[in-house]
C-alpha positions in Angstrom: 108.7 77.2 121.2 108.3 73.2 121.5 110.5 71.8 123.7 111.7 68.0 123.8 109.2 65.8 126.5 110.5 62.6 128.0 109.0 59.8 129.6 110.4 59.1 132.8 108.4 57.0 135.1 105.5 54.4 134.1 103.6 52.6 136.2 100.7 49.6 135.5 98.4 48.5 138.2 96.9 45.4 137.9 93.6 44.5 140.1 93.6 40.9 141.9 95.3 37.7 140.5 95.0 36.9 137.4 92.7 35.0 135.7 92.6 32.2 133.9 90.5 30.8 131.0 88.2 28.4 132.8 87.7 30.4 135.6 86.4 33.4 133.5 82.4 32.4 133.5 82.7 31.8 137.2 83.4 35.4 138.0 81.5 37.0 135.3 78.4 34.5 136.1 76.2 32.9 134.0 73.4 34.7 131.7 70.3 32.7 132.1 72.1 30.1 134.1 73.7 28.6 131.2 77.2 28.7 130.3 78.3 30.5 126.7 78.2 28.4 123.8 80.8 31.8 122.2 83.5 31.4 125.2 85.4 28.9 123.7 85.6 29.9 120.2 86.0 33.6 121.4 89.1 32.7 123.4 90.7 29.9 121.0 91.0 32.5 118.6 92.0 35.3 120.9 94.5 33.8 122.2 94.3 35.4 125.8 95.5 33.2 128.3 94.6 35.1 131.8 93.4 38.4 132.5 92.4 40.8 136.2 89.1 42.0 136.9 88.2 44.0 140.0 85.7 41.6 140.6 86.7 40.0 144.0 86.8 36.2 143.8 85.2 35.9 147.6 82.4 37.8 147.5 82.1 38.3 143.7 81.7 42.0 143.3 83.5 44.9 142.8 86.8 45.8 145.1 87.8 48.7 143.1 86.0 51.7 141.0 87.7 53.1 137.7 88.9 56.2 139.4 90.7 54.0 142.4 91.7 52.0 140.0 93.5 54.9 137.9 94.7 56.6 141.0 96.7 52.9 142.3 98.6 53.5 138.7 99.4 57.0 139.2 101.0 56.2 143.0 103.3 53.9 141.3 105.1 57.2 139.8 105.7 58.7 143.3 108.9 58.5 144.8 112.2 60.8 145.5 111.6 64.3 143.8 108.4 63.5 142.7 105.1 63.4 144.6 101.2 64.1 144.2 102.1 67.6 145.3 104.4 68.3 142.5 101.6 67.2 139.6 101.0 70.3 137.2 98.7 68.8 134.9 96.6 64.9 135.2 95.3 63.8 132.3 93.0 60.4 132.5 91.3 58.6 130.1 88.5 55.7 130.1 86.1 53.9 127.8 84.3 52.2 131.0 84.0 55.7 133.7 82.3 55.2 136.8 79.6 57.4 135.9 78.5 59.9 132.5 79.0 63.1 134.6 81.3 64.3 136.0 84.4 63.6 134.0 86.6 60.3 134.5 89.8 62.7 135.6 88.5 64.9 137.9 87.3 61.7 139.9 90.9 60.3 140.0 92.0 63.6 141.6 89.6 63.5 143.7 90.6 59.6 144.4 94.4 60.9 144.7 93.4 64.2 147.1 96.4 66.0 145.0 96.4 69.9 145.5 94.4 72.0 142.6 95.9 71.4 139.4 94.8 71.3 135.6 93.0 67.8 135.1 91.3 66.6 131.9 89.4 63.5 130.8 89.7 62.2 127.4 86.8 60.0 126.2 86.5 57.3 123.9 87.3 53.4 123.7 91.2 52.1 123.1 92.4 55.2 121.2 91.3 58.3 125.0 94.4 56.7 126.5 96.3 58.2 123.3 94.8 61.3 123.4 95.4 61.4 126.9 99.3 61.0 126.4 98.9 63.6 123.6 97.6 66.3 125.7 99.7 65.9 128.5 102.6 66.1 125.7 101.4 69.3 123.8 101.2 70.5 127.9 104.9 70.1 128.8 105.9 70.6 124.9 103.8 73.8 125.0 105.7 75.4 128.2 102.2 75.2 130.1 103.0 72.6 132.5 106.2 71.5 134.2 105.3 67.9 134.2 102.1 65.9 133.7 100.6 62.8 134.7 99.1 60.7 131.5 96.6 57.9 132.7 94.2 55.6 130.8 92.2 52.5 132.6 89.3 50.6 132.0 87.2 48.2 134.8 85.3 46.2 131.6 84.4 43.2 134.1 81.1 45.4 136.2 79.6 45.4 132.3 80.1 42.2 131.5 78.8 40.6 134.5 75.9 38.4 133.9 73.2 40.6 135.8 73.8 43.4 133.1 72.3 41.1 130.7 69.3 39.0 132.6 66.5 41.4 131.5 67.3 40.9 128.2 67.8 37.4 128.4 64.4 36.8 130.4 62.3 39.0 128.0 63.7 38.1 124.8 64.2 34.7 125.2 62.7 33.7 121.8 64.1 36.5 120.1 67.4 35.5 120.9 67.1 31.9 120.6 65.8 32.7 116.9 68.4 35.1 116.5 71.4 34.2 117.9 73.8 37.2 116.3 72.0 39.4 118.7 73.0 37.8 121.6 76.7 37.3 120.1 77.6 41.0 119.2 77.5 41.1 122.9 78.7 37.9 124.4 81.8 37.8 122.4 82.8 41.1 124.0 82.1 39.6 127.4 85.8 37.4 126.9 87.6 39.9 125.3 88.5 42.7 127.7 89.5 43.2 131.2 90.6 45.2 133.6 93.7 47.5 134.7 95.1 50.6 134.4 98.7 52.1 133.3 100.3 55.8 134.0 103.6 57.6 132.5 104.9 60.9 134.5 106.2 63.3 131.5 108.6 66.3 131.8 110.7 68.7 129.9 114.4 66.7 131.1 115.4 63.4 131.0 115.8 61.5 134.4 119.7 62.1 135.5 120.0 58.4 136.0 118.8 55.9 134.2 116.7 55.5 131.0 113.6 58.0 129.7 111.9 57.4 126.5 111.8 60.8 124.5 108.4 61.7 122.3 109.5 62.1 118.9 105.3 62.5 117.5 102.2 61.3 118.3 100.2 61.4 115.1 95.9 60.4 115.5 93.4 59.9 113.0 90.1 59.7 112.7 87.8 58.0 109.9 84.3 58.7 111.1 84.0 60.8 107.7 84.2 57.2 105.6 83.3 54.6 108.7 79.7 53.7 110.7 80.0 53.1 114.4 81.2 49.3 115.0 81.6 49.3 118.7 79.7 51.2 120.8 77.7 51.0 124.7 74.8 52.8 125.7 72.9 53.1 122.1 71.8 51.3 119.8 71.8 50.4 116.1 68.7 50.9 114.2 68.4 51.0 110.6 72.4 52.2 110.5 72.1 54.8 113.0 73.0 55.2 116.7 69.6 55.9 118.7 71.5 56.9 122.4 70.0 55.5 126.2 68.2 58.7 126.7 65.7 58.0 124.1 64.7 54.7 125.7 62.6 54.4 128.7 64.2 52.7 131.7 62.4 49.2 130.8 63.2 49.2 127.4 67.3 50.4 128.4 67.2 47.2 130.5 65.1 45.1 128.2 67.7 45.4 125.4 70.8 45.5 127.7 71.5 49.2 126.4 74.0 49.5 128.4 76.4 46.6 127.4 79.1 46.9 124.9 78.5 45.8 121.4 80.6 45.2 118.7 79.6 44.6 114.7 82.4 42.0 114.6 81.9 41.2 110.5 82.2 45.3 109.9 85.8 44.6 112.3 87.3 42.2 110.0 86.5 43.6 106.9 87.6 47.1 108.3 90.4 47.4 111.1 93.3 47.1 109.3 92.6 48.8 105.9 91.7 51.8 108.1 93.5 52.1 111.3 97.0 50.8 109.3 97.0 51.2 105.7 95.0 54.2 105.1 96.7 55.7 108.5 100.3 55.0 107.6 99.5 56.0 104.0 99.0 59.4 105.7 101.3 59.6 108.2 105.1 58.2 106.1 103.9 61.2 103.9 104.8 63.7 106.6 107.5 61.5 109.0 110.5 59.7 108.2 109.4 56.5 108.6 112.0 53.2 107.9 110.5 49.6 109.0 114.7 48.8 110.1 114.7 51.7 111.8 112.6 50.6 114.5 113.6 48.7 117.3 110.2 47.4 119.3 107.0 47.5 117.3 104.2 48.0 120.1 100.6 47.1 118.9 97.7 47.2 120.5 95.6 44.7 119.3 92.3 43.2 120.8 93.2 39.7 119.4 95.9 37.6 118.4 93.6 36.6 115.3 94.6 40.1 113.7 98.5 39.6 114.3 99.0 38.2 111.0 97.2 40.7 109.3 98.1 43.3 110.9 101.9 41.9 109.6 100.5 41.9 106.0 98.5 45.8 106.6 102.2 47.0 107.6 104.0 45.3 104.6 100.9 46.8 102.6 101.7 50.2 103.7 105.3 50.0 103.2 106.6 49.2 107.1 107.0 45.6 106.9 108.4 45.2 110.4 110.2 41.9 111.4 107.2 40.2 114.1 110.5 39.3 116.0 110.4 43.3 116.6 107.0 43.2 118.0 106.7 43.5 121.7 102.9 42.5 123.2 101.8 41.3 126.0 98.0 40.7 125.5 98.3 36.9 126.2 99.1 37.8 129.5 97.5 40.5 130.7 94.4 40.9 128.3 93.1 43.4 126.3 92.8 46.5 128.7 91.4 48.9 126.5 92.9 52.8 126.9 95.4 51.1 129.4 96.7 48.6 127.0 99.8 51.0 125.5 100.8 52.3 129.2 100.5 48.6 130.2 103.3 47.7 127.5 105.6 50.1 127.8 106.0 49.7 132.0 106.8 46.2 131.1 109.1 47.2 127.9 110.3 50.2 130.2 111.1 48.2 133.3 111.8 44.8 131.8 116.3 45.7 131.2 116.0 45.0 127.4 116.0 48.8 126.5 119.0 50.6 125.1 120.0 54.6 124.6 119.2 55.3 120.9 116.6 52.7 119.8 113.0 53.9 118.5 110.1 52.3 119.9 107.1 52.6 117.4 103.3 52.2 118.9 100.1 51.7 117.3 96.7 52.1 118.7 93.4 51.2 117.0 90.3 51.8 118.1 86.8 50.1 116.0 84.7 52.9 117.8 84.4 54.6 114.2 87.5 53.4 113.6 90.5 55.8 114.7 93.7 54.9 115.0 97.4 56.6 116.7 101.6 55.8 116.0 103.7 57.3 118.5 107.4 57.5 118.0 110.0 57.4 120.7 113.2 57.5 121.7 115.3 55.8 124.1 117.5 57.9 125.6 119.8 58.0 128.7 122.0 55.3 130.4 120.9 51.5 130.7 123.9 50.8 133.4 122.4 53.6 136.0 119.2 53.1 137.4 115.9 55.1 136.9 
């Protein structure tokens, strides 16, 4: 028997101050000692404003790891009649681990020092934090766990620093002056996406007090069947297939910055929003009652603010043409975090006072990977006048 799941606690955790648009290249460094001829026109249509790395802006490297990271997110749940002790199931998620083995989540219990539990990573790029708030839900829905702890972060800034990218520079200098796309694919990435992490405690009953968003459905799709890779790290693309880091020497990994994330950004535009909305939606109204007027806050995750228009037109395409004055983002603010991005929202949405018992909440997650894409439907439930 399913039972009814509420979200009752969400955290965000945010590393440093922020950071601001010209100060960017300063903490990421310069590749080849010259500044990018894509920041500016990557950011002007972006329209990010300031964003956190874990980068400290002293010494210029890393304060944090992913997994501390993660785990500063998940103590922001604690408190009163819930602690690390009392976590049934953790959950975390990442497109930018630590390391390839062992998994993301077992390194943020370790990070946390919570007693033996069930803990599962979920991988991917945007869309793991998704499937890491599915699982956790199927857990509690299930009757498996009492509660569980749903988690996605990323630290983007230790990949985009400009010693990740000085072999390549130094040994293909021609190359790329002759070719400048190659360069670009992964430059452009370098000032779209930052760092952070978000967390939601889930269980079976509301909190007493206070507000708790109820999961109507969480519905994910993927369209690898129709779709090539369009972002990807650690491969890459040769004649339309993905050729993985372990069939490269250590040289060559370094030589081609193997490692870096890379993004196909013409296969993006022509792609994300036919897929991930239209052809998603088109599948999903079929099977939920879906009503554009019916929803209160529209939460989309979107890498840009160039795809906010037509995102609006994708929705109207599909039949869900809701009102942008509906839409709640705050990417200009706090950047694009990746697998964190949705958790980051909702805290905000969740502990900004705006909520009321009985609106729906609709979010949308996107991810260009191979191009997936999630809606999850909640509820608002509980009492605005008591707190949480």
């Amino acid at each position: 028997m399913v039972q009814p799941v509420y979200i009752n606690r969400i955290s965000a955790f945010l590393p440093h101050e922020p950071v601001g648009n010209e100060q960017m290249e300063a903490r990421l460094g310069l590749v080849g000692g010259k500044p990018s001829r894509a920041r500016k026109l990557v950011l002007r249509s972006n329209g990010i404003q300031q964003r956190h790395y874990v980068i400290d802006p002293q010494t210029g490297t890393p304060s944090m790891n992913n997994a501390q990271v993660s785990a500063a997110a998940i103590r922001g749940l604690l408190g009163g009649d819930f602690q690390l002790s009392d976590v049934d199931c953790l959950v975390a998620s990442s497109a930018s681990p630590d390391q390839t083995m062992p998994g993301h989540a077992v390194m943020v219990q370790g990070e946390l020092g919570n007693p033996p539990c069930e803990v599962v990573s979920t991988a991917g790029i945007c869309l793991c934090g998704m499937t890491a708030l599915k699982y956790a839900w199927m857990s509690v829905a299930s009757g498996e766990s009492r509660n569980a702890v749903a988690c996605g972060s990323e630290v983007a800034s230790t990949l985009m620093q400009a010693s990740n990218f000085s072999g390549e520079y130094e040994s293909r200098l021609d190359e790329l002056e002759t070719h400048p796309e190659i360069a670009f694919e992964k430059d452009f990435l370098r000032w779209m996406l930052s760092d952070g992490a978000g967390a939601v405690l889930l269980q079976g009953q509301p909190n007493s007090s206070g507000l708790s968003l109820r999961i109507d459905w969480i519905d994910i799709l993927s369209f690898a069947d129709q779709m090539p890779a369009c972002m990807y790290a650690g491969a890459d693309m040769v004649d339309g297939q993905l050729h993985g880091w372990s069939r490269y020497s250590g040289h060559e990994r370094n030589r081609r910055s193997l490692m870096a994330i890379k993004q196909d950004v013409k296969l993006l535009n022509d792609n994300i929003v036919k897929y991930t909305v239209e052809e998603t939606l088109k599948r999903i109204m079929a099977r939920r009652e879906l009503h554009a007027e019916a929803i209160d806050y529209f939460l989309p995750h979107y890498s840009s603010e160039f795809f906010r228009e037509r995102l609006a037109v994708g929705l109207a395409n599909a039949g869900l043409p809701i009102a942008q004055e509906r839409w709640f983002t705050n990417l200009t603010s706090k950047g694009n975090t990746g697998a964190a991005s949705i958790f980051i929202m909702l805290d905000e949405l969740f502990n900004s006072g705006e909520l009321r018992s009985g609106q729906r909440l609709l979010c949308y997650v996107p991810e260009s990977g191979r191009f997936s894409s999630a809606f999850m439907q909640l509820t608002v439930v509980g009492d605005a006048s008591e707190p949480a």
